[in-house]
C-alpha positions as CSV (number, residue, x, y, z in Angstrom):
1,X,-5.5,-86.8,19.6
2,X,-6.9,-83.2,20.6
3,X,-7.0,-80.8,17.9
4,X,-4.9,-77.4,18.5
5,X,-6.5,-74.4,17.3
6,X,-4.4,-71.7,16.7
7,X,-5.4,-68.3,17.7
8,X,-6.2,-66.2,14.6
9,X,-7.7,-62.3,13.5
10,X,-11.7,-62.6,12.6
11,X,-14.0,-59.6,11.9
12,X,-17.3,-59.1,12.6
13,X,-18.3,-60.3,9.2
14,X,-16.6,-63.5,9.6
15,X,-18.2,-63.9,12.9
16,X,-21.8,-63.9,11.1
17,X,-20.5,-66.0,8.3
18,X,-19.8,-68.7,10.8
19,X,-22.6,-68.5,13.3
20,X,-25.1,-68.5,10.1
21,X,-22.9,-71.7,9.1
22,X,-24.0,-73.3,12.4
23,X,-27.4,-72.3,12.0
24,X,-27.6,-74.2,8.7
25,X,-25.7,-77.2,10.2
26,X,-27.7,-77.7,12.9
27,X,-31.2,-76.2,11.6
28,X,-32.0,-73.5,14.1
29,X,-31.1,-70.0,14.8
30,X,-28.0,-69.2,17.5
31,X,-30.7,-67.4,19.3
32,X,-32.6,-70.2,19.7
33,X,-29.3,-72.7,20.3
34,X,-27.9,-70.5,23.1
35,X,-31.6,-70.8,24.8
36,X,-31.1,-74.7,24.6
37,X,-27.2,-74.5,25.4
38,X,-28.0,-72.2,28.7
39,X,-30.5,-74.9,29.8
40,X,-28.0,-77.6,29.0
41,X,-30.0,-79.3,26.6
42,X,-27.6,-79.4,23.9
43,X,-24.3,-81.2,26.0
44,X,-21.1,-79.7,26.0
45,X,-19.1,-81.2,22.1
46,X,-16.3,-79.6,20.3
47,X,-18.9,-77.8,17.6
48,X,-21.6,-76.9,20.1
49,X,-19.0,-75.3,22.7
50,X,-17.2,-73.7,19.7
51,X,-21.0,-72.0,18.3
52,X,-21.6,-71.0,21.9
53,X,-17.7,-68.8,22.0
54,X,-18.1,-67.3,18.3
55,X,-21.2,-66.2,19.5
56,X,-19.7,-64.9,22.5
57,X,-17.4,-62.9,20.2
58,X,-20.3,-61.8,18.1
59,X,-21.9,-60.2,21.2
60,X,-19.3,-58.7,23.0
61,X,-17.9,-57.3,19.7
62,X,-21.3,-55.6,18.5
63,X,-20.9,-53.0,21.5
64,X,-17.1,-52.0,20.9
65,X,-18.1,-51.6,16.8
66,X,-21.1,-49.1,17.8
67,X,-18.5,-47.3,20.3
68,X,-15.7,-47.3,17.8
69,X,-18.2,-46.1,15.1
70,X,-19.7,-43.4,17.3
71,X,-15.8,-41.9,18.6
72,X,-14.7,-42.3,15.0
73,X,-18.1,-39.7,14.1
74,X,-17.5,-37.8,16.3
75,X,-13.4,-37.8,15.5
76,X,-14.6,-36.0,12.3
């Protein structure tokens, strides 16, 4: 049976807490894992699909913190 993952809150800390818990996992960085999942070296499993969308988050996150941290400065 399929697991169900419920949808759930996660900061940006939580985000590096579980991409560096993939990197220990597995042995590399996620730099150097997305470079091997974007030539399809690494297949497409539950846990390798699931590092390459946290790190998704991670990336489209960093830019809204900086933009959120630079309207909040500027709010002041």
């Amino acid at each position: 049976m399929d697991k169900i993952l419920k949808p759930q809150r996660v900061d940006f800390n939580e985000l590096t807490r579980m991409l560096e818990s993939f990197e220990r996992k597995f042995g590399y960085s996620t730099i150097e894992f997305f470079n091997r999942y974007s030539e399809g070296a690494l297949g497409d499993d539950d846990e390798i699909m699931m590092w390459a969308g946290i790190y998704h988050l991670y990336l489209t996150s960093l830019p809204v913190r900086k933009f959120m941290r630079n309207d909040l400065a500027l709010a002041e």
